[in-house]
C-alpha positions as CSV (number, residue, x, y, z in Angstrom):
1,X,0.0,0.0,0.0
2,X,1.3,3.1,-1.5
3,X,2.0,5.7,1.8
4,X,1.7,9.4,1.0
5,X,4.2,11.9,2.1
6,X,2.9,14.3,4.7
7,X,4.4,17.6,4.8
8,X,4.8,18.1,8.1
9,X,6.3,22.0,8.1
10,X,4.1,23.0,5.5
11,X,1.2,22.1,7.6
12,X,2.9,24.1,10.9
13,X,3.6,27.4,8.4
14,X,0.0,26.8,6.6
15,X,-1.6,26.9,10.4
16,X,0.4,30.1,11.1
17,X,-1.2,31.5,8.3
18,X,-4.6,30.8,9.4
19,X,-3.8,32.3,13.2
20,X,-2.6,35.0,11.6
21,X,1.1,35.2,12.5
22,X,2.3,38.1,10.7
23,X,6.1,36.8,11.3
24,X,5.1,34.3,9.2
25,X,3.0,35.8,7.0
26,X,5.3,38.2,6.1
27,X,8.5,35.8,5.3
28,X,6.6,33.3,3.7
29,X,3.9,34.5,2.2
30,X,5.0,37.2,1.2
31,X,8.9,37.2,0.4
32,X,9.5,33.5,0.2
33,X,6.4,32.3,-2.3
34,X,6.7,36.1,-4.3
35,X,8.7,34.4,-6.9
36,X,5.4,32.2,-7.5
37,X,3.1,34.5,-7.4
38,X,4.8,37.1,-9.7
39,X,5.2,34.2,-12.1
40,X,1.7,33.5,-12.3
41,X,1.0,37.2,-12.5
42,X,2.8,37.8,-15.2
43,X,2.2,34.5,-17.1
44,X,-2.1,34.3,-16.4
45,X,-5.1,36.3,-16.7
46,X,-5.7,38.9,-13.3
47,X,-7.3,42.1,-12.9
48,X,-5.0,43.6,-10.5
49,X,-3.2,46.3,-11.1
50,X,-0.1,44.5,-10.0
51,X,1.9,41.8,-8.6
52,X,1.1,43.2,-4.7
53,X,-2.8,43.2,-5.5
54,X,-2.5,40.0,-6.8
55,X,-0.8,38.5,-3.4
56,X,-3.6,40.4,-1.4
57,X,-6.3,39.1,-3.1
58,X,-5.0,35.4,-3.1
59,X,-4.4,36.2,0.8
60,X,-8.3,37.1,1.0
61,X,-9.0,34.1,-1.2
62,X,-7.7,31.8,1.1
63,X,-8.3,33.3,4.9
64,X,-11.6,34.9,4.2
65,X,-14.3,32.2,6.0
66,X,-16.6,30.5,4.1
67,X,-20.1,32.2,4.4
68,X,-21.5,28.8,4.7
69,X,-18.8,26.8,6.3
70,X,-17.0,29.7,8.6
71,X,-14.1,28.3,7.3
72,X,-11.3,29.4,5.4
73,X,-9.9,27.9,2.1
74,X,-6.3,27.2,3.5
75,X,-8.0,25.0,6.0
76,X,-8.4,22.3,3.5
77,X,-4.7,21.6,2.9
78,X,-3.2,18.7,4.5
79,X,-0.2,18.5,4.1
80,X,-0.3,16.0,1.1
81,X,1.8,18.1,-0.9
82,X,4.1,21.0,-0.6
83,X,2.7,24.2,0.3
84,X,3.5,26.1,-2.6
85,X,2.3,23.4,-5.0
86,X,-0.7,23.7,-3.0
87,X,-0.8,27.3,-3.1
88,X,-0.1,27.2,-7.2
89,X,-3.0,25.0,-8.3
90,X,-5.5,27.5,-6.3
91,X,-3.7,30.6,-7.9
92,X,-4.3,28.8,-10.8
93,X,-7.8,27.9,-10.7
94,X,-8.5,31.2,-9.9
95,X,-7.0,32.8,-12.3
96,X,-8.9,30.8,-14.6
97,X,-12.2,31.5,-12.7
98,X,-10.9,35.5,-13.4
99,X,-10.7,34.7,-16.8
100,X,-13.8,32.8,-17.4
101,X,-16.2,35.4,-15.1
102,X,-14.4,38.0,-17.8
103,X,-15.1,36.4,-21.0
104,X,-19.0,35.2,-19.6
105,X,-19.3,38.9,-19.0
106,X,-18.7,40.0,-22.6
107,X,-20.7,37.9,-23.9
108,X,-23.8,38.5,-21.6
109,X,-23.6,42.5,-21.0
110,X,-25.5,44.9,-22.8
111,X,-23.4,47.8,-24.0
112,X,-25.9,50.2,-22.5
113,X,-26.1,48.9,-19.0
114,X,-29.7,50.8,-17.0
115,X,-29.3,53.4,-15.1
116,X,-31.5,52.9,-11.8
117,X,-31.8,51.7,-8.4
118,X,-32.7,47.9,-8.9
119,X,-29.4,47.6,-11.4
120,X,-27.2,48.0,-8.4
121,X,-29.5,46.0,-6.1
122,X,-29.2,43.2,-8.9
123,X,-25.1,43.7,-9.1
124,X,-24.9,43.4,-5.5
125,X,-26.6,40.3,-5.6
126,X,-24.9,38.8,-8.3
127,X,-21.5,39.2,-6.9
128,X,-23.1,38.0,-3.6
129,X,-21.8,40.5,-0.7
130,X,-24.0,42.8,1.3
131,X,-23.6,46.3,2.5
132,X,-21.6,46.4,5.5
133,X,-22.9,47.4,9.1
134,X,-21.0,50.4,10.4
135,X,-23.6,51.8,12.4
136,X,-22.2,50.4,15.6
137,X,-18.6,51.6,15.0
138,X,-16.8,54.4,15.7
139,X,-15.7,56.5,12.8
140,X,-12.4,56.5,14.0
141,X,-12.2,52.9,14.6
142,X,-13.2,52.3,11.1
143,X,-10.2,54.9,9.9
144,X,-7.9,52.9,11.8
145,X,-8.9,49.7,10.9
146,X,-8.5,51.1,7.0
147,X,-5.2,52.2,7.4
148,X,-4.2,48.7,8.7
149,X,-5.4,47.2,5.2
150,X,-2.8,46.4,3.5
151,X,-4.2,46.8,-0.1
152,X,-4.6,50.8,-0.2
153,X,-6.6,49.9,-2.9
154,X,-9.4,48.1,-1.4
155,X,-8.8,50.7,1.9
156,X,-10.1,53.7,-0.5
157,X,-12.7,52.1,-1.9
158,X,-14.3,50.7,1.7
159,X,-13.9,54.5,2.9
160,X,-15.3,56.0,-0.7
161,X,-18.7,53.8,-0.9
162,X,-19.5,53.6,3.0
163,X,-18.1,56.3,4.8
164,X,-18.2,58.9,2.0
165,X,-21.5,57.5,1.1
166,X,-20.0,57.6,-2.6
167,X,-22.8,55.2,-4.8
168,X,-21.6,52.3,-6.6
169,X,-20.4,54.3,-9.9
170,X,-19.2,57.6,-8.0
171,X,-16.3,54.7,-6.4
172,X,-15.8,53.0,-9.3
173,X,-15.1,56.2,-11.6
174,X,-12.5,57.5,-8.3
175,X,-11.0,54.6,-8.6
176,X,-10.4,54.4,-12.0
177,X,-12.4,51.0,-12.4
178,X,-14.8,49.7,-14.9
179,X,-18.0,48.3,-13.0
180,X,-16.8,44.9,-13.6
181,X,-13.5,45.0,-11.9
182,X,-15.5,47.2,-9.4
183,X,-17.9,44.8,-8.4
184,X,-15.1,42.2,-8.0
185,X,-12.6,44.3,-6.0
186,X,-16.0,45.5,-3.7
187,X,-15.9,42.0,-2.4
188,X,-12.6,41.1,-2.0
189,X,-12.4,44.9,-0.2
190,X,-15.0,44.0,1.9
191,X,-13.2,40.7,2.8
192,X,-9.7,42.0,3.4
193,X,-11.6,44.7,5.9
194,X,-13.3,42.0,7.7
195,X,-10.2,40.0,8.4
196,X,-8.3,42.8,9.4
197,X,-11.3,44.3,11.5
198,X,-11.4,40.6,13.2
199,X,-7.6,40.7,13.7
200,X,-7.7,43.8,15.7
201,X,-11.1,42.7,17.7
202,X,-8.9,39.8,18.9
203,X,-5.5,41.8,20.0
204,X,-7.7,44.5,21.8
């Protein structure tokens, strides 16, 4: 009987991850696997602006819980291979997602897209986040918790559509964005603020 190869140290950095460690984070994810990830950014379909977005949103992809499971992607390795092969098939596959949601969209959008209230209650929807609650927190706390993002990016447009009250097009033409690659970042924005809002809940 054929006995697989567990990955012992992988799985020890890959839990790291998941708590959070930003020792680890930092030397790993983001110095020691940046040769991969700038591969794939340069060799695949993203629409990130550049090799640093691209990290961020694979480091969303894979700690953001699952809105059904409350669990995060990177909880599903184990160990059975190295972690960068790991982490190099799910770049992949999303990259390919980003390239099929892209192509689906050309085919299926009207050129002249309706201007009205339902439109961005249907885009919200689609792209499946909801607004986020900031009744409850302090404005301050929010600007904090911003500035701790590390994708400026997604930081301006959080602070542009919910504390500047900016609609869904005022942000996207700020930002420079087509509604497309709006509506995409808007979630993964949403996401990064969330774990980072979470992080500092925990170390207060």
């Amino acid at each position: 009987m054929e006995v697989k190869r567990i990955y012992a140290e992988d799985l020890r950095v890959a839990k790291a991850l998941i708590r959070r460690d930003e020792g680890v984070t930092r030397s790993y994810f983001y110095r020691q696997c940046y040769p991969l990830f700038k591969s794939i950014y340069d060799h695949y379909y993203t629409d990130c602006g550049c090799c640093k977005e691209f990290i961020d949103e694979i480091y969303v992809l894979l700690l953001a819980p699952s809105p059904n499971t409350g669990r995060c992607k990177l909880e599903s390795y184990r160990g059975e291979s190295s972690l960068t092969t790991w982490l190099k098939t799910v770049c992949l596959y999303y990259c390919y997602e980003q390239y099929s949601v892209k192509k689906q969209m050309e085919i299926q959008e009207p050129i002249d897209q309706p201007d009205n209230e339902n439109y961005n209650e249907r885009q919200d929807a689609r792209y499946g986040f909801e607004e986020p609650d900031f009744s409850n927190i302090n404005r301050n706390d929010v600007l904090t918790v911003l500035r701790m993002m590390p994708n400026q990016r997604y930081s301006a447009l959080i602070r542009l559509r919910y504390l500047e009250e900016y609609t869904n097009e005022e942000t996207a033409e700020a930002l420079g964005m087509s509604m497309d690659n709006y509506y995409n970042k808007h979630k993964l924005a949403k996401a990064q603020y969330e774990l980072v809002y979470k992080k500092e809940v925990l170390h207060a």
